[in-house]
mmJSON file of the N, C-alpha and C atoms, coordinates in Angstrom:
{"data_MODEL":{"atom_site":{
"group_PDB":["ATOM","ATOM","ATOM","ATOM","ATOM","ATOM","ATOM","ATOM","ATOM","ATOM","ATOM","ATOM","ATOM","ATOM","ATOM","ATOM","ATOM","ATOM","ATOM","ATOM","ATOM","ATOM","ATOM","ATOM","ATOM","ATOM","ATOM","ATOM","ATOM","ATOM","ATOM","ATOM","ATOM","ATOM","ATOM","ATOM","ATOM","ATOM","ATOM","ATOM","ATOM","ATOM","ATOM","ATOM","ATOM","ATOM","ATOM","ATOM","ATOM","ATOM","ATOM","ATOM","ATOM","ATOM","ATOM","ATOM","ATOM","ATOM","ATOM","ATOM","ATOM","ATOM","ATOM","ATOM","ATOM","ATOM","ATOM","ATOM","ATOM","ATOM","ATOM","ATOM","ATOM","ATOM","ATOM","ATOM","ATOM","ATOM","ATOM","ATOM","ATOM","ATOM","ATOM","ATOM","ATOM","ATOM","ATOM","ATOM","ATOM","ATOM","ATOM","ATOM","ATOM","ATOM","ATOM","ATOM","ATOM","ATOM","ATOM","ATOM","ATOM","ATOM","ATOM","ATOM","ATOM","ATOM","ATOM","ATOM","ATOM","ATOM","ATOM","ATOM","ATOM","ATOM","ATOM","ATOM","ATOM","ATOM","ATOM","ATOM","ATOM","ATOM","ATOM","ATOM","ATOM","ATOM","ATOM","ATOM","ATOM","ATOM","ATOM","ATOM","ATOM","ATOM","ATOM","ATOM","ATOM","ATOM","ATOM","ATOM","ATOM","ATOM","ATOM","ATOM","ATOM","ATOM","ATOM","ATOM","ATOM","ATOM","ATOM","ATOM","ATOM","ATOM","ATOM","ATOM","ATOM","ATOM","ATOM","ATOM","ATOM","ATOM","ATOM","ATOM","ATOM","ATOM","ATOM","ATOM","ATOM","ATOM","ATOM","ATOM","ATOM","ATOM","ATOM","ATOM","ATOM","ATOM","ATOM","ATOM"],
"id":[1,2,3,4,5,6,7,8,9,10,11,12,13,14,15,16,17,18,19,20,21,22,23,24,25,26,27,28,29,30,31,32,33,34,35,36,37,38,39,40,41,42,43,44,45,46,47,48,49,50,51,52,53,54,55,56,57,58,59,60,61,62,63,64,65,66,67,68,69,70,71,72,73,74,75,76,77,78,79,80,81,82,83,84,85,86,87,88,89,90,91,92,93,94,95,96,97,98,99,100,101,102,103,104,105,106,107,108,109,110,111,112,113,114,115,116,117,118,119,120,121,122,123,124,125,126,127,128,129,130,131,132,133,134,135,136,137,138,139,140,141,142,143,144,145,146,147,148,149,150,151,152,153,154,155,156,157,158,159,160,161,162,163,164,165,166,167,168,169,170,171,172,173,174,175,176,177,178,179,180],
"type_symbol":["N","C","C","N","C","C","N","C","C","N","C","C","N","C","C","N","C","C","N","C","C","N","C","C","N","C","C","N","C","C","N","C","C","N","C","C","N","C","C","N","C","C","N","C","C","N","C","C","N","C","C","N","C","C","N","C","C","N","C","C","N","C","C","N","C","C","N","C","C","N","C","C","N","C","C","N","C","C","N","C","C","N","C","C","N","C","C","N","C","C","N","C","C","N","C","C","N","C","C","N","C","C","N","C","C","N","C","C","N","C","C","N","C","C","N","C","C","N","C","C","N","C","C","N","C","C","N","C","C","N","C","C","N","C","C","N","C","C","N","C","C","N","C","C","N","C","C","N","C","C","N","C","C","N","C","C","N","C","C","N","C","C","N","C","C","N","C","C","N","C","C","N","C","C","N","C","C","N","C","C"],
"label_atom_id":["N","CA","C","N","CA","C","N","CA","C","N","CA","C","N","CA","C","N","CA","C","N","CA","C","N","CA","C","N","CA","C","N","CA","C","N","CA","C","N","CA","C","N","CA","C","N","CA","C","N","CA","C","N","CA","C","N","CA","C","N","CA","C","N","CA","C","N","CA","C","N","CA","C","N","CA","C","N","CA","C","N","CA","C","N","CA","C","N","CA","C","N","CA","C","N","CA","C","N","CA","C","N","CA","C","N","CA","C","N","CA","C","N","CA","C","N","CA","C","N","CA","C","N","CA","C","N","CA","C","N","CA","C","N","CA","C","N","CA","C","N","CA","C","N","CA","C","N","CA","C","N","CA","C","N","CA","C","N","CA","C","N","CA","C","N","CA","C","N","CA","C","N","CA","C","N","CA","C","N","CA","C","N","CA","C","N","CA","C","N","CA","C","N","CA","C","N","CA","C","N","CA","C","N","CA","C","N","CA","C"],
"label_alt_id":[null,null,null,null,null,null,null,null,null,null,null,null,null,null,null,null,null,null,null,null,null,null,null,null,null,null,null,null,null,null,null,null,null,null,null,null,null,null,null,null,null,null,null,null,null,null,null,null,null,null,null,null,null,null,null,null,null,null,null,null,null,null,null,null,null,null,null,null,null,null,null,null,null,null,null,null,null,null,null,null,null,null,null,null,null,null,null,null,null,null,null,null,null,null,null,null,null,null,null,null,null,null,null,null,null,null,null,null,null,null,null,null,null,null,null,null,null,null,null,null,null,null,null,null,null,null,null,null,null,null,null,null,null,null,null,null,null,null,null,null,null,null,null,null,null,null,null,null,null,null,null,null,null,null,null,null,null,null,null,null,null,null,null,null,null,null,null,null,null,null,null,null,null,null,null,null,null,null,null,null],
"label_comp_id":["UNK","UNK","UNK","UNK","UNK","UNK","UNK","UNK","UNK","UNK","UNK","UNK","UNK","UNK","UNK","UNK","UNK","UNK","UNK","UNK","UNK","UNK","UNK","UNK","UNK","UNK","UNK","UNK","UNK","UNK","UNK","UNK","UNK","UNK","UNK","UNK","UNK","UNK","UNK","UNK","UNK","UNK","UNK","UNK","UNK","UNK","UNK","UNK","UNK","UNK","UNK","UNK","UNK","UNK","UNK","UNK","UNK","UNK","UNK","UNK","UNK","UNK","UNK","UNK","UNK","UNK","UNK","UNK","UNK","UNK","UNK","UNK","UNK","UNK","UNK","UNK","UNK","UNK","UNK","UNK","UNK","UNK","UNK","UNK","UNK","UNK","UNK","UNK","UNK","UNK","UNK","UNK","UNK","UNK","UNK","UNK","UNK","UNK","UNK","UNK","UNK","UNK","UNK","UNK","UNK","UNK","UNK","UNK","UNK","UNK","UNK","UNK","UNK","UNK","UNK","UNK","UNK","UNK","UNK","UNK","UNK","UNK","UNK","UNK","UNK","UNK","UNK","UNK","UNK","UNK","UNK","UNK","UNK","UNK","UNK","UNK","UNK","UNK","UNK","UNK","UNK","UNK","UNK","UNK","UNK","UNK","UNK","UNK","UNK","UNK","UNK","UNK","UNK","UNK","UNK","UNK","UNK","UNK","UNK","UNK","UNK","UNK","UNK","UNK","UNK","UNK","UNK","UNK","UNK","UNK","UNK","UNK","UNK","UNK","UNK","UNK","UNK","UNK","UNK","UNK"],
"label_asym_id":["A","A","A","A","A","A","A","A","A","A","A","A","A","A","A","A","A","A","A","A","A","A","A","A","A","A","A","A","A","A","A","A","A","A","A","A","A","A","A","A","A","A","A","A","A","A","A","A","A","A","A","A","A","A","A","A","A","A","A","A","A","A","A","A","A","A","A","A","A","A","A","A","A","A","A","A","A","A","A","A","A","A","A","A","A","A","A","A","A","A","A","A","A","A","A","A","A","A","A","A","A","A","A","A","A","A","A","A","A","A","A","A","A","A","A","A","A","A","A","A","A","A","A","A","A","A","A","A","A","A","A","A","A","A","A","A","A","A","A","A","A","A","A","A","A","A","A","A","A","A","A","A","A","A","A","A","A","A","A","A","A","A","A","A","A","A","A","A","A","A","A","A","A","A","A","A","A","A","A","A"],
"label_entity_id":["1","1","1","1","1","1","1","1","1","1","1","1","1","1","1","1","1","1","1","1","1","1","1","1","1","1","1","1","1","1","1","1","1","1","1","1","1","1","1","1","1","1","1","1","1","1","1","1","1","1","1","1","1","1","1","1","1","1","1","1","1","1","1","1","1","1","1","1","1","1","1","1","1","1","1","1","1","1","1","1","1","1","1","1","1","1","1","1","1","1","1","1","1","1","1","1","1","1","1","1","1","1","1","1","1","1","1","1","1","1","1","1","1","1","1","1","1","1","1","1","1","1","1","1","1","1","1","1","1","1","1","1","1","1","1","1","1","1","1","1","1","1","1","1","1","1","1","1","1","1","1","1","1","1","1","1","1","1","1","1","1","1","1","1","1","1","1","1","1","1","1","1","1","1","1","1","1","1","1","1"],
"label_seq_id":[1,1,1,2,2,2,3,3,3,4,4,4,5,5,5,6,6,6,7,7,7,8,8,8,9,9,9,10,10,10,11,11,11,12,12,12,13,13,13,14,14,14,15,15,15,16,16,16,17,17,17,18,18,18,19,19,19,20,20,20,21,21,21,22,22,22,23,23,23,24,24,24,25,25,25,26,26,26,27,27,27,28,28,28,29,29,29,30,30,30,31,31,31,32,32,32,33,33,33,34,34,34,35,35,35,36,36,36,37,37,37,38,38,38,39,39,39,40,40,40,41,41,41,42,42,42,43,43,43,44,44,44,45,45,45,46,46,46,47,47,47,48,48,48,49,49,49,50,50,50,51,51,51,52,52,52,53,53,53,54,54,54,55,55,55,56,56,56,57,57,57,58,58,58,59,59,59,60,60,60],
"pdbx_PDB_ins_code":[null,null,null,null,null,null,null,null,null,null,null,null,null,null,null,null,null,null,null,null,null,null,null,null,null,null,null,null,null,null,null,null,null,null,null,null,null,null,null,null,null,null,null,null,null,null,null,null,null,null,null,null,null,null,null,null,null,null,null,null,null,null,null,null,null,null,null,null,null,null,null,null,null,null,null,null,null,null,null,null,null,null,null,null,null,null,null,null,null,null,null,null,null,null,null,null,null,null,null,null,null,null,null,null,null,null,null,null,null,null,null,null,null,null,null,null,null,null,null,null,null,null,null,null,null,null,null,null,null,null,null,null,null,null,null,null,null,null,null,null,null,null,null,null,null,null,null,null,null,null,null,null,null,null,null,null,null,null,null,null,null,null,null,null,null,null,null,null,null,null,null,null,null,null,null,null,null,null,null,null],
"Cartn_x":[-17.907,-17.675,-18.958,-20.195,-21.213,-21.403,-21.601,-21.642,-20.698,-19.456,-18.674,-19.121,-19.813,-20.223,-21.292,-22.561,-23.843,-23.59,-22.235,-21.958,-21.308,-20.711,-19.688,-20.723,-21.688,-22.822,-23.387,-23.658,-24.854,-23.823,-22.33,-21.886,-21.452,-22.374,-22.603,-21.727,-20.598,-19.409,-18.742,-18.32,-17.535,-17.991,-19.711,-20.217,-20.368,-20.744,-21.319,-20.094,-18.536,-17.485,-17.621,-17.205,-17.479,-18.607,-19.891,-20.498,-20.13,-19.901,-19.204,-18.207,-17.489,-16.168,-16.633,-17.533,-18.105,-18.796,-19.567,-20.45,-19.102,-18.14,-17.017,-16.314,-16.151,-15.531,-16.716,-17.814,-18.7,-18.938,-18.306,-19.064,-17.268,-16.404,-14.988,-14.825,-15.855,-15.798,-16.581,-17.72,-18.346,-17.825,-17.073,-16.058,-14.98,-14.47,-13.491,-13.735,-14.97,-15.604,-15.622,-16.572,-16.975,-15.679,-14.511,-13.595,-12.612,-12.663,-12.385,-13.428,-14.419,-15.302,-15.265,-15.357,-14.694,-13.464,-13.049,-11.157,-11.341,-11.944,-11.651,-12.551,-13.666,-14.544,-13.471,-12.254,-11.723,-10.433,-10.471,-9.066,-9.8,-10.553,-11.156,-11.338,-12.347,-12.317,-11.496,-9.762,-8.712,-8.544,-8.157,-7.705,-8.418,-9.43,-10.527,-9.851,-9.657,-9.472,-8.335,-7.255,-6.026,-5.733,-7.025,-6.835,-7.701,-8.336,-9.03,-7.862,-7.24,-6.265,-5.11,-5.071,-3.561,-4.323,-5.396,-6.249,-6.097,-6.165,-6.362,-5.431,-3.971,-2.951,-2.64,-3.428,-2.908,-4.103,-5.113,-5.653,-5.268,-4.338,-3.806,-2.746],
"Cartn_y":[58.285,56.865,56.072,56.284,56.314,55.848,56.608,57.153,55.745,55.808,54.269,52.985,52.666,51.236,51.383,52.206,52.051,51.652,52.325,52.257,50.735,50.353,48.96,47.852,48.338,47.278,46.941,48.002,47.75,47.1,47.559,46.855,45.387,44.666,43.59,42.951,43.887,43.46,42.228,42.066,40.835,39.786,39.725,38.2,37.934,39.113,38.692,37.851,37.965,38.133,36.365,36.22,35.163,34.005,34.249,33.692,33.178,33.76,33.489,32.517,32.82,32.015,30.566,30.497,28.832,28.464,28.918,28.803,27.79,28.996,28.3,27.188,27.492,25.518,24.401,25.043,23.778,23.776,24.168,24.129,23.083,23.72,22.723,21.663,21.406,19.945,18.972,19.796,19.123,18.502,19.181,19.157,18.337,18.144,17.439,15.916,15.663,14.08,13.687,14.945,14.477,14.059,14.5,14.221,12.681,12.96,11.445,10.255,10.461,9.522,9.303,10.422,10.143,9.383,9.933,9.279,7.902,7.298,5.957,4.822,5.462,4.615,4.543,5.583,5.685,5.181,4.828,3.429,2.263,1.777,0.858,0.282,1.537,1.198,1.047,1.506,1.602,0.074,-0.174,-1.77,-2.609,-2.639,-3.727,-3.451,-2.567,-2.463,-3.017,-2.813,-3.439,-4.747,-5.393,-6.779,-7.451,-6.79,-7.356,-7.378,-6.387,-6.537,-7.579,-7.676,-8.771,-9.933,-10.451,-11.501,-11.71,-11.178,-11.265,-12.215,-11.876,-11.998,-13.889,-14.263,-14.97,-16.608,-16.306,-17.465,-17.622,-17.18,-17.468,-18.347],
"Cartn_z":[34.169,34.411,34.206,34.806,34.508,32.937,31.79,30.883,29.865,30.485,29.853,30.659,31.621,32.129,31.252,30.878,29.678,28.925,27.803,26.586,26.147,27.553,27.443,27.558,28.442,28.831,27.643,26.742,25.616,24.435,24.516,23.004,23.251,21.918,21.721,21.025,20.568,19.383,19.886,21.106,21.509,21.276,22.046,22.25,20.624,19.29,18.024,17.582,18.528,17.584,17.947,19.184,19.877,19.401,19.347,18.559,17.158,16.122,14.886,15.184,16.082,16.131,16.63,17.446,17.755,16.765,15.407,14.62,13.601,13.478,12.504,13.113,14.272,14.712,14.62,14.398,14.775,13.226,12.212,10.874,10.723,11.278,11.016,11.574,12.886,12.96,12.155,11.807,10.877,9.21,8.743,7.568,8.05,9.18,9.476,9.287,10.391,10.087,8.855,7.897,6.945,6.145,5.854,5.117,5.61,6.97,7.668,7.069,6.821,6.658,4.979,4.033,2.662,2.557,3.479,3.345,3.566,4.524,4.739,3.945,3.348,2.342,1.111,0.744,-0.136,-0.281,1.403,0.966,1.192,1.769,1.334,-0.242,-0.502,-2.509,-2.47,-2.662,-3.568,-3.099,-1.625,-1.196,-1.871,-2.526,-2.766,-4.08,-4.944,-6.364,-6.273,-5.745,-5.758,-5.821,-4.396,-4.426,-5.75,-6.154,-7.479,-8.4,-8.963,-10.153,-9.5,-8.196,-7.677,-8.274,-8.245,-8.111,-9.68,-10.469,-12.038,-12.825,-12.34,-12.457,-12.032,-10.794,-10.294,-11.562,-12.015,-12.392,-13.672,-14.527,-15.839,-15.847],
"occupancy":[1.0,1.0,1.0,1.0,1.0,1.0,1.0,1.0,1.0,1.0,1.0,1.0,1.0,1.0,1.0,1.0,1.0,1.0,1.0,1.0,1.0,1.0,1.0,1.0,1.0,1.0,1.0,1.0,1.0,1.0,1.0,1.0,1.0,1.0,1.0,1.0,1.0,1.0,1.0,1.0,1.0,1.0,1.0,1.0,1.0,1.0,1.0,1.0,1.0,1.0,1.0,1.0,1.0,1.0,1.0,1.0,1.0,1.0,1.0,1.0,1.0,1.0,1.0,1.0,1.0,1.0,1.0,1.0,1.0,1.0,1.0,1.0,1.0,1.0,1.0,1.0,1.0,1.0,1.0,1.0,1.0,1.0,1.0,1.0,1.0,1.0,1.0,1.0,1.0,1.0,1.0,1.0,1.0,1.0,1.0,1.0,1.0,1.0,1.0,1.0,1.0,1.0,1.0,1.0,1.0,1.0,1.0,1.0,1.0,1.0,1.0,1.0,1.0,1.0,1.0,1.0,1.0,1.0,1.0,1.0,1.0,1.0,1.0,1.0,1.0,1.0,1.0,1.0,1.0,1.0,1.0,1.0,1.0,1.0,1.0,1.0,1.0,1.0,1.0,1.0,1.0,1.0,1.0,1.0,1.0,1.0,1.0,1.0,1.0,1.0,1.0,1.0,1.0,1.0,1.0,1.0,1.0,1.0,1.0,1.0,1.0,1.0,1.0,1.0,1.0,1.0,1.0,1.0,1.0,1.0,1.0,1.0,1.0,1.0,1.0,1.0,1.0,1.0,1.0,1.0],
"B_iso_or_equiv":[0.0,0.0,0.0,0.0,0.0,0.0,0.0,0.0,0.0,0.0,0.0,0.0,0.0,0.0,0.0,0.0,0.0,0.0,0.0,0.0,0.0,0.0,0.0,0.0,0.0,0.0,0.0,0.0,0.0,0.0,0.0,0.0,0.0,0.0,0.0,0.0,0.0,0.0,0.0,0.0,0.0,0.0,0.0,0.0,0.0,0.0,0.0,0.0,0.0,0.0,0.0,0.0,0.0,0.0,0.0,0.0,0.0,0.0,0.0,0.0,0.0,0.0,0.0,0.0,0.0,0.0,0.0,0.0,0.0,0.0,0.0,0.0,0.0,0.0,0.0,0.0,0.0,0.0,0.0,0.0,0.0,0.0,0.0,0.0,0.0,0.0,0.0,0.0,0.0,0.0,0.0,0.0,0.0,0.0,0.0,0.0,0.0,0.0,0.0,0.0,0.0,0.0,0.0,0.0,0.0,0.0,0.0,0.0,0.0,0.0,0.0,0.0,0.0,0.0,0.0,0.0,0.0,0.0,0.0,0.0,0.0,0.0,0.0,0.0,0.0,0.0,0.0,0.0,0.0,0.0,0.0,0.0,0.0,0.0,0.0,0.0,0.0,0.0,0.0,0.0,0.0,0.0,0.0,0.0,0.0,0.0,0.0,0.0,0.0,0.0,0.0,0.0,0.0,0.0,0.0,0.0,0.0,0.0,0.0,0.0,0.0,0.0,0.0,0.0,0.0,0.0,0.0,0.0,0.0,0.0,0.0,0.0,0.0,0.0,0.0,0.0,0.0,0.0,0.0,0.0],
"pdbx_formal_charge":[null,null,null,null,null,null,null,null,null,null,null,null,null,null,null,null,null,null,null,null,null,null,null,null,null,null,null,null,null,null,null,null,null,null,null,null,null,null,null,null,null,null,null,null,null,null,null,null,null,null,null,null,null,null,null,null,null,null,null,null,null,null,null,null,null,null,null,null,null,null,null,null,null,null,null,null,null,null,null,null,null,null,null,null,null,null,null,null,null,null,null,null,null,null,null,null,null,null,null,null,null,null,null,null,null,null,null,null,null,null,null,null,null,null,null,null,null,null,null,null,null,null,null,null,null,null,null,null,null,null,null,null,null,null,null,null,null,null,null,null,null,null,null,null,null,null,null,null,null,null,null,null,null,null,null,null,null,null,null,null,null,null,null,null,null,null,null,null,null,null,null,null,null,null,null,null,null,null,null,null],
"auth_seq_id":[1,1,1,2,2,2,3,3,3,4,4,4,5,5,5,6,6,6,7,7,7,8,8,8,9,9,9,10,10,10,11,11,11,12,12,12,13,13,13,14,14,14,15,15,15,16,16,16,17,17,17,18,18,18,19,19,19,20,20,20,21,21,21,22,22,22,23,23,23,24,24,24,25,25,25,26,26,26,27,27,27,28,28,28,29,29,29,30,30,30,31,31,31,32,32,32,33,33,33,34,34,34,35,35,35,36,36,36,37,37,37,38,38,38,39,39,39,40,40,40,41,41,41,42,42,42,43,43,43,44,44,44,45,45,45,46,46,46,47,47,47,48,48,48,49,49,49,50,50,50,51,51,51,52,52,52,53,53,53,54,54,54,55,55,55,56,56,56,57,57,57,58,58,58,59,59,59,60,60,60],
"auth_comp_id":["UNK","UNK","UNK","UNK","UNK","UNK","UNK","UNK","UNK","UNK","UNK","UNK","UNK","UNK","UNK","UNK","UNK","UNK","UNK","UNK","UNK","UNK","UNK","UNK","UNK","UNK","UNK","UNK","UNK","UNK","UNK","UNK","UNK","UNK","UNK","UNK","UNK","UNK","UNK","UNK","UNK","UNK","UNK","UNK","UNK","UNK","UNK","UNK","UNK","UNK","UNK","UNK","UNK","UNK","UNK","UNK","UNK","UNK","UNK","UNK","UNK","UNK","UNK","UNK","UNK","UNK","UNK","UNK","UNK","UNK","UNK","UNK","UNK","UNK","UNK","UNK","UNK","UNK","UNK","UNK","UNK","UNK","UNK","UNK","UNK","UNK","UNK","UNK","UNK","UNK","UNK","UNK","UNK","UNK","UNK","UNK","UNK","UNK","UNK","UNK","UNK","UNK","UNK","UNK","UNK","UNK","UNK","UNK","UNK","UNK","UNK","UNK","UNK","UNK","UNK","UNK","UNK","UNK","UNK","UNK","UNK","UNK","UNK","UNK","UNK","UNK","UNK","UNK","UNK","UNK","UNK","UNK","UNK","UNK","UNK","UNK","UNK","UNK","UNK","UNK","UNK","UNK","UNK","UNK","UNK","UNK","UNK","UNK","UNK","UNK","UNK","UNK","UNK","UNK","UNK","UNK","UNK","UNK","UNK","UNK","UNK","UNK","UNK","UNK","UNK","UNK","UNK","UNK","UNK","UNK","UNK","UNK","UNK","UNK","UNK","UNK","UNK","UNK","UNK","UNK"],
"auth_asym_id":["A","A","A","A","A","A","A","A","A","A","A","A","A","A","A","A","A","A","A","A","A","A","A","A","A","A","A","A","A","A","A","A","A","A","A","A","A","A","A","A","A","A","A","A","A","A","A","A","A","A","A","A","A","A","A","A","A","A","A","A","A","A","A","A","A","A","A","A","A","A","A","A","A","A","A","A","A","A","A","A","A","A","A","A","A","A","A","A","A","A","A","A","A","A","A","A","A","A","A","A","A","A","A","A","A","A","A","A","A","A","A","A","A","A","A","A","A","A","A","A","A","A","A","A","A","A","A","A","A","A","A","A","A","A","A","A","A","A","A","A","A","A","A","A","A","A","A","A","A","A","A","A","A","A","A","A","A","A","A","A","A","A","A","A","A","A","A","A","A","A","A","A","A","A","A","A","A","A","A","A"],
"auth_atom_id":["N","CA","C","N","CA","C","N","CA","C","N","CA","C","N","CA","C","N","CA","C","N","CA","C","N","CA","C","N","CA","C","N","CA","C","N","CA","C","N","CA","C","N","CA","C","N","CA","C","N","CA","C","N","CA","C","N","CA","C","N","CA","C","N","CA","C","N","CA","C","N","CA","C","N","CA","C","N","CA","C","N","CA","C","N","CA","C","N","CA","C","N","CA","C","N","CA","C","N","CA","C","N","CA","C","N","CA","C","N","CA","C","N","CA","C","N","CA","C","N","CA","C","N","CA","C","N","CA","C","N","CA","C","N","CA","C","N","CA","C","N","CA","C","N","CA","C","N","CA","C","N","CA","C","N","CA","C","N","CA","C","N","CA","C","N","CA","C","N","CA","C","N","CA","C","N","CA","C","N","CA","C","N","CA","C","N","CA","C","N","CA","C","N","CA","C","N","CA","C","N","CA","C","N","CA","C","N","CA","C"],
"pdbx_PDB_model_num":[1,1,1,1,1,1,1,1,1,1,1,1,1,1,1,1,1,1,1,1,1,1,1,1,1,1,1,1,1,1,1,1,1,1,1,1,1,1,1,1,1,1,1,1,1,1,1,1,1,1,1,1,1,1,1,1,1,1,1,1,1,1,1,1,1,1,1,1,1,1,1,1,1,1,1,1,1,1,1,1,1,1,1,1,1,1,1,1,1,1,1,1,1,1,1,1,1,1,1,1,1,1,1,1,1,1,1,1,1,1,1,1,1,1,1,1,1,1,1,1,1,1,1,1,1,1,1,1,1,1,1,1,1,1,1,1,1,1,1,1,1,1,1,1,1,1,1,1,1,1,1,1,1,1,1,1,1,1,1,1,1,1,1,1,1,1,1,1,1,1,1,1,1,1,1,1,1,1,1,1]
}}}
């Protein structure tokens, strides 16, 4: 019994697994913003392009 509390004490496999796994949410929140933040500069552009070509139309 002895002999398995050492062996359990010393393996590190869980916390390495554990670790990784917060490394990858914190790399997916980071990708998340970033695509929120592409996304909305990119309806912006499109709204602005849109209202430019509505606008074209209207001074002829």
């Amino acid at each position: 019994m002895g002999q398995f509390l050492k062996s359990f004490a010393k393996n590190e496999s869980g916390a390495t697994a554990i670790e990784y796994g917060l490394i990858a949410a914190g790399i997916a929140v980071v990708i998340i913003g970033a695509v929120q933040l592409v996304g909305t500069n990119l309806d912006t552009q499109f709204n602005d392009i849109a209202a430019a070509i509505a606008g074209e139309g209207e001074g002829e």
